[in-house]
C-alpha positions as CSV (number, residue, x, y, z in Angstrom):
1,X,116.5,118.8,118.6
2,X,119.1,121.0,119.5
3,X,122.1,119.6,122.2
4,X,120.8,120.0,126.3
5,X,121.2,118.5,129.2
6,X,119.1,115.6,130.6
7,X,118.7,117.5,133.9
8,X,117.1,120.6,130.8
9,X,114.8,117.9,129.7
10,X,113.5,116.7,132.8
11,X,113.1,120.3,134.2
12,X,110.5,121.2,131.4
13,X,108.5,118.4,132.7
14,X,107.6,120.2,136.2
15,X,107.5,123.3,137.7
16,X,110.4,125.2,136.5
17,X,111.8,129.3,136.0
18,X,112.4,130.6,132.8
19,X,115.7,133.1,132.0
20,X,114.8,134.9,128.3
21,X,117.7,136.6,126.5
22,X,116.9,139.2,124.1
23,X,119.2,141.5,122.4
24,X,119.7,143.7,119.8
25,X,122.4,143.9,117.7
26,X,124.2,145.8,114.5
27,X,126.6,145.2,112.0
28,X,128.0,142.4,114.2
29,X,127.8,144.6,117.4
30,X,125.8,144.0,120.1
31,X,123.9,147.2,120.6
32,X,121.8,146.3,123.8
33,X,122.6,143.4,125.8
34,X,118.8,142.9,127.6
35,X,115.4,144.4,126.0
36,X,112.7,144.6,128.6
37,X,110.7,142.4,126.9
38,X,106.7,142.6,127.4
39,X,105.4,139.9,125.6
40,X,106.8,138.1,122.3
41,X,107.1,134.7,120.4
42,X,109.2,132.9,118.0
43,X,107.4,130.9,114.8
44,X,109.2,128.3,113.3
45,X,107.7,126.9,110.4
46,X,108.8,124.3,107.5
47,X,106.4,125.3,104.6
48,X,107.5,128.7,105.2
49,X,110.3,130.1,103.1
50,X,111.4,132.1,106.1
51,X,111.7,129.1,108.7
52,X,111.8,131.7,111.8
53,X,109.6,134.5,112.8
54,X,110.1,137.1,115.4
55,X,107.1,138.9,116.8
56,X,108.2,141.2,119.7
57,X,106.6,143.9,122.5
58,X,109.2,146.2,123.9
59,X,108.2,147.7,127.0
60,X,110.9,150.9,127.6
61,X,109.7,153.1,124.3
62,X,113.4,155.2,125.0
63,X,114.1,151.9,122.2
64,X,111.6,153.4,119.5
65,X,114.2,154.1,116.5
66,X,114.4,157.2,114.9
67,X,117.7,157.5,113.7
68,X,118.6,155.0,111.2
69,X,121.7,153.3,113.4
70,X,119.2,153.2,116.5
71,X,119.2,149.3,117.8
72,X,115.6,148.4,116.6
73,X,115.5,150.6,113.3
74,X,115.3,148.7,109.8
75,X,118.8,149.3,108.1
76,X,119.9,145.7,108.4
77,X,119.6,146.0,113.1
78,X,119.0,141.9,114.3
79,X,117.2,140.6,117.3
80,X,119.2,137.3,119.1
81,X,116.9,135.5,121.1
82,X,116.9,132.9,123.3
83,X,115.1,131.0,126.1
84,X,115.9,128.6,128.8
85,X,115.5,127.1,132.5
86,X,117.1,128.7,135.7
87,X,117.6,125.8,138.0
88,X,117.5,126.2,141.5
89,X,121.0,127.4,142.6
90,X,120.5,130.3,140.1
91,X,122.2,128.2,137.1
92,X,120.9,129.2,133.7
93,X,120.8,126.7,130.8
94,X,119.7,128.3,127.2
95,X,119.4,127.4,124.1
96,X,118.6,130.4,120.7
97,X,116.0,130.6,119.3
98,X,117.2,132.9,116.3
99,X,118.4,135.8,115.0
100,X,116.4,137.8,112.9
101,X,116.4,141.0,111.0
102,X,114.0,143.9,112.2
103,X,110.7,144.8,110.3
104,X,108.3,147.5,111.3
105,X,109.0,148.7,114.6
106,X,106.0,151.0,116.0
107,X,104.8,152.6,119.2
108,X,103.5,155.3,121.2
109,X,107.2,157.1,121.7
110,X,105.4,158.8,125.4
111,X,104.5,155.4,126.6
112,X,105.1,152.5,124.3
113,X,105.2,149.7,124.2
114,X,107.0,149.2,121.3
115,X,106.1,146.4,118.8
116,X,108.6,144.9,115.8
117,X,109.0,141.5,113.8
118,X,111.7,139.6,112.6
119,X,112.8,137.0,110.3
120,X,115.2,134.7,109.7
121,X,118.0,135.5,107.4
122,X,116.3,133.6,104.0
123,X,115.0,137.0,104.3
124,X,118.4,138.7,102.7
125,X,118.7,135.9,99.7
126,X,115.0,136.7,99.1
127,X,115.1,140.6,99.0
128,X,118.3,140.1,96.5
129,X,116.5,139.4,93.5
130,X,119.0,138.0,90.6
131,X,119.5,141.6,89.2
132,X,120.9,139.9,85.9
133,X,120.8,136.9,84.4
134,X,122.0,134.5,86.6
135,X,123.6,130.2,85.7
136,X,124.9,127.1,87.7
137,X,127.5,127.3,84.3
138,X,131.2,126.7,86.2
139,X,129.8,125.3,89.7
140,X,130.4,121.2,89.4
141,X,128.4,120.4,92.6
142,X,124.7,121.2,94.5
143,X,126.3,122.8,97.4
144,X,128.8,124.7,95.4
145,X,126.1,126.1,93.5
146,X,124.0,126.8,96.8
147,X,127.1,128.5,98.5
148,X,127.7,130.7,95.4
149,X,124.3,131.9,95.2
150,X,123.9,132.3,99.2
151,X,127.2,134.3,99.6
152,X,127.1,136.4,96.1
153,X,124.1,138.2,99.3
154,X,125.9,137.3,102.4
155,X,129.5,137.2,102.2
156,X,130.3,135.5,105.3
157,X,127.6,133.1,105.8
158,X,127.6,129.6,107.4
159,X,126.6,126.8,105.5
160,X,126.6,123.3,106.8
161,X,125.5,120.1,104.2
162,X,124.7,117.5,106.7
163,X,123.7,115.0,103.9
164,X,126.7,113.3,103.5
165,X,125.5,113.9,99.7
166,X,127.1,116.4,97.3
167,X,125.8,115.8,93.6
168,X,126.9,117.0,90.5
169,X,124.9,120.0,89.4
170,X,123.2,120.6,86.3
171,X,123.7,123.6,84.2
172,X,120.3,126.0,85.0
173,X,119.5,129.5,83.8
174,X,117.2,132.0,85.6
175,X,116.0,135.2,84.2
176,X,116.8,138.7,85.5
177,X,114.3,139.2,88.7
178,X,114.2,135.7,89.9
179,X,113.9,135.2,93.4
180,X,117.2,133.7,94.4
181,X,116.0,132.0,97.3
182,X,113.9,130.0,95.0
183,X,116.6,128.4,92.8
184,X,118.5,127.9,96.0
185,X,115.2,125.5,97.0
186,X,115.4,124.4,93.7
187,X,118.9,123.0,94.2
188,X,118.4,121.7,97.3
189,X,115.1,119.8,96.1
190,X,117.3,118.4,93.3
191,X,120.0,116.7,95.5
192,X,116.4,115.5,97.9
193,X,117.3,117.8,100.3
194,X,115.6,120.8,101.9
195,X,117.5,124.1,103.0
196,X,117.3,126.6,105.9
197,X,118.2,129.1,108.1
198,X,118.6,127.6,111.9
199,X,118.7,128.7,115.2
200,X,122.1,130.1,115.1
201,X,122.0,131.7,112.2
202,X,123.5,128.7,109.7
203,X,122.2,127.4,106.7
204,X,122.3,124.2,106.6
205,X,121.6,121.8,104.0
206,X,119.4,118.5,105.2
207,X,117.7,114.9,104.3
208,X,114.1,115.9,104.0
209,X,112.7,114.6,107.4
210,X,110.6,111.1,107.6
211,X,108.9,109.4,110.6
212,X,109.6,106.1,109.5
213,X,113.3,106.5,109.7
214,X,113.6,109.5,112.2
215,X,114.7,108.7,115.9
216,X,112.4,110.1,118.6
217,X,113.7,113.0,120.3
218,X,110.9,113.9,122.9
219,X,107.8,112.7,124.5
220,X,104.4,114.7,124.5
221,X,102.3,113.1,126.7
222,X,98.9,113.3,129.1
223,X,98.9,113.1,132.5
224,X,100.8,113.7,135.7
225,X,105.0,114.3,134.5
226,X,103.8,115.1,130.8
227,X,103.8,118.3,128.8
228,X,100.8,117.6,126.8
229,X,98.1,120.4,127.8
230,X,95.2,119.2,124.8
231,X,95.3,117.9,121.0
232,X,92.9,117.9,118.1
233,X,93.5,115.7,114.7
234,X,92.0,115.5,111.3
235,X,92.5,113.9,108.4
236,X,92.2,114.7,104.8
237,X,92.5,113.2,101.5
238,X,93.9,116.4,100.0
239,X,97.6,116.2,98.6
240,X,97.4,112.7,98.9
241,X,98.6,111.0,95.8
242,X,99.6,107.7,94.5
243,X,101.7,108.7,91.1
244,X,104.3,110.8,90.5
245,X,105.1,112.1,87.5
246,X,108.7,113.9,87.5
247,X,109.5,115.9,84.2
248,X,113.0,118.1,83.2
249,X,113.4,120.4,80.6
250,X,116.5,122.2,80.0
251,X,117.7,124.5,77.1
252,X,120.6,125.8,78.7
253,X,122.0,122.1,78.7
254,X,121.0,121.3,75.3
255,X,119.0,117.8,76.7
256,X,116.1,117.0,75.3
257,X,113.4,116.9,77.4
258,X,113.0,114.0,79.7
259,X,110.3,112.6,82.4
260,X,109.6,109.4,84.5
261,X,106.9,108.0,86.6
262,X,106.3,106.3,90.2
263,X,103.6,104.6,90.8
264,X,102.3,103.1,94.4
265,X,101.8,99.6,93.7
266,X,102.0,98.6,97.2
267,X,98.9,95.6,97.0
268,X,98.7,96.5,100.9
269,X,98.8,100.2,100.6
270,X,95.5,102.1,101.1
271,X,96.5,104.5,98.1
272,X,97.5,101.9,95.7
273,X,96.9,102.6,92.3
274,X,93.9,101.7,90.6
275,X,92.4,101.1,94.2
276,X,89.4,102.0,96.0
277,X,91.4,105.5,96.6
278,X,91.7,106.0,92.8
279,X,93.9,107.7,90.1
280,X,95.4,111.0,92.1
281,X,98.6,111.5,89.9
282,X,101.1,114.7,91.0
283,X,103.3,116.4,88.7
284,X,106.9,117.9,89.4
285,X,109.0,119.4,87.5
286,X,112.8,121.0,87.2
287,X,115.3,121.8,84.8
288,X,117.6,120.5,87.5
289,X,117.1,117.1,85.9
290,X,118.4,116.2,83.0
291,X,118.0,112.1,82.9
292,X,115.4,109.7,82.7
293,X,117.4,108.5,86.1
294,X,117.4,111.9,87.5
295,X,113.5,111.6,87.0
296,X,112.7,108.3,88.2
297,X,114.8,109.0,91.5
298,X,113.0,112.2,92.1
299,X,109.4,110.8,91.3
300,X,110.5,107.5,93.7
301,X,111.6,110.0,96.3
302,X,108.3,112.3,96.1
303,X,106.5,109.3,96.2
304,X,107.1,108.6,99.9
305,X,106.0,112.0,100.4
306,X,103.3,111.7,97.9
307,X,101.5,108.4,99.7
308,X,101.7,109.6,103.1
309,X,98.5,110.5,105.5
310,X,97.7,114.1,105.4
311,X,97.0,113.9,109.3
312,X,97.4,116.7,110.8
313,X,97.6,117.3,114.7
314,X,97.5,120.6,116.6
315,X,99.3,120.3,119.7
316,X,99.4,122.7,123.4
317,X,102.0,121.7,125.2
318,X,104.7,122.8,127.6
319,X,107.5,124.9,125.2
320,X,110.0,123.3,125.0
321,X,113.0,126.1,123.1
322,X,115.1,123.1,122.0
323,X,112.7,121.7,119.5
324,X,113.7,121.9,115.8
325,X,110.7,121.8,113.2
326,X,111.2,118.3,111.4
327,X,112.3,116.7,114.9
328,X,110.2,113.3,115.3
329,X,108.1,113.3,118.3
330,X,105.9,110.7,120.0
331,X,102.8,111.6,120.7
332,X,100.8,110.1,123.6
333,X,97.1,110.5,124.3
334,X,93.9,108.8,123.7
335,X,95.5,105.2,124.7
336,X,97.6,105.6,121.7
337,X,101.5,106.4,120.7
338,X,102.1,108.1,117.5
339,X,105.1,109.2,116.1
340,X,104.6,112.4,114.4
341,X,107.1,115.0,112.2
342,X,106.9,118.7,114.0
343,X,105.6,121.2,110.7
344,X,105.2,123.8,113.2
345,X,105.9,125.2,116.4
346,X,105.3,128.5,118.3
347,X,107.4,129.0,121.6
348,X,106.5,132.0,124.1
349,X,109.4,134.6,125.0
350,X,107.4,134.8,128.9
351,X,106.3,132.2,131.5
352,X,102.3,132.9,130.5
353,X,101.3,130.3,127.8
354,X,102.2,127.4,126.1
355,X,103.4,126.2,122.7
356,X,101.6,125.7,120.1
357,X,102.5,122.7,117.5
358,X,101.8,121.1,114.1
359,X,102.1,117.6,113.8
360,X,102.5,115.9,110.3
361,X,102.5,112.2,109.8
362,X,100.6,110.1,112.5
363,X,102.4,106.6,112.5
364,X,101.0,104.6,115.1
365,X,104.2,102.9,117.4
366,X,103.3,99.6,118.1
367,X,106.3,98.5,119.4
């Protein structure tokens, strides 16, 4: 979750004003300082390669673009969002929300309103497809590799490895037309990490998020004082496995192929192998790995992933902007406290409405 004040946290529990910030902004100017802003929402969403989402109504249509430097046209224009509380004495706390590059702006130009969405800046490594062959060949670590590829797109861009971890990288080849966002991932994967654009427009390199080591960071609750508005829950058996089998092959190395296996043979687990659940065996595979070790850590490490409940749980509940999409939360309802993994979130750019959230995981806190 991202830094705020306890008197921030405690506000979103009751009654409480909102202050929304939208602006526009060019080539690293800020082109209009307020939008009048109708209705809108950001998306922020983990299995998404673009991890933020701008959708957008602008009331005034004087903002409909029709020259190409006009602040909502297409030619590289970004919306900076963000959304907060204004306490009582007319104090405003805020926290972004994004920035993100303008797609499809349209409206009535007599009366508007004027409707656009965004994304996050993935969006710029994806559009620049590798134009020529591109190789890790000369990078000696993950994030070296990761910057090189991120900045040969954005020249200035933020990138923050929070690991701790910075392995050596192996030498990979990808053809002409690759998606270079895609090898990025595949980097990323390789060191067991996960990479993305956040709130502030960084890209920042991160452990792949699990409930049973994750601190709690808020509360969803029912009743009087919590933000919990309703839930619904199901469970499913699908991408739920109990092997791993991790593979690399390699020709721009010279390594011969190699592969390992992880099994769960947990006697207590409900997806042991060769249990009641049965043989449900996943294959991965990159030419990031060229070990048996580099195998068997990244089959062990999928595992976890591999084994764990698909529950998922669909939230309403009070936004709250400083959320981050792999923050733990603890869900209360029902008589029960689970800890959960956000997937998924929605949060409102008005006062009408409430967030909308996907829950992964389900651990039950008995403690």
């Amino acid at each position: 979750m991202q830094s705020v004040s306890a008197q921030f946290l405690t506000a979103l529990t009751t009654s409480h004003s909102i202050s929304v910030s939208v602006a526009a902004r060019f080539a690293g100017v800020t082109t209009v300082a307020d939008l009048p802003v109708a209705e809108g929402a950001v998306t922020v969403d983990r299995g998404s390669k673009v991890r933020r989402t701008l959708s957008l109504t602008v009331s005034d249509p004087k903002y409909l673009p029709w020259a190409e430097t006009d602040p909502l046209a297409v030619y590289g224009q970004q919306i900076v969002v963000s959304r907060g509380i204004r306490f009582a004495g007319g104090q405003v706390e805020s926290v972004p929300l994004g920035t993100f590059r303008i797609n499809e702006p349209s409206g009535d130009p007599l009366t508007g309103p004027i409707t656009l969405t965004g994304q996050s800046s993935e969006c710029f490594i994806i559009d620049d497809k590798f134009m020529a062959p591109a190789t890790t060949r000369g990078q000696s670590t993950c994030v070296e590799a990761m910057t090189t590829l991120i900045r040969q797109t954005l020249s200035d861009a933020a990138i923050v490895n929070t690991t701790g971890r910075n392995p050596a990288v192996a030498i990979v080849d990808w053809n002409a037309g690759s998606d270079r966002w895609d090898a990025v991932q595949q980097i990323a994967l390789a060191m067991q990490a996960e990479i993305y654009v956040d709130a502030i427009d960084r890209f920042v390199i991160t452990d792949i998020p699990e409930v049973l080591s994750s601190a709690v960071v808020w509360d969803i609750a029912e009743g009087e004082g919590g933000t919990l508005m309703s839930a619904s829950r199901e469970m499913s058996r699908t991408a739920v496995f109990n092997a791993v089998v991790a593979s690399g092959e390699n020709t721009a190395s010279g390594s011969a192929p190699v592969s390992a296996v992880a099994y769960d043979l947990d006697p207590g687990s409900p997806t042991r192998w060769g249990g009641p659940f049965g043989r449900v065996p996943k294959q991965i595979s990159s030419a990031l790995w060229v070990t048996v070790g580099a195998c068997q850590a990244a089959a062990e490490y999928a595992l976890f992933d591999a084994t764990a409940r698909n529950v998922t749980t669909s939230v309403s509940a009070i936004p709250n902007p400083a959320l981050e999409v792999g923050d733990c939360l603890r869900l209360a309802h029902s008589g029960r406290k689970e800890l959960h993994i956000a997937q998924a979130f929605t949060i409102p750019l008005t006062a009408e409405g409430s967030s909308s959230l996907t829950l992964r995981g389900g651990k039950e806190e008995t403690a």
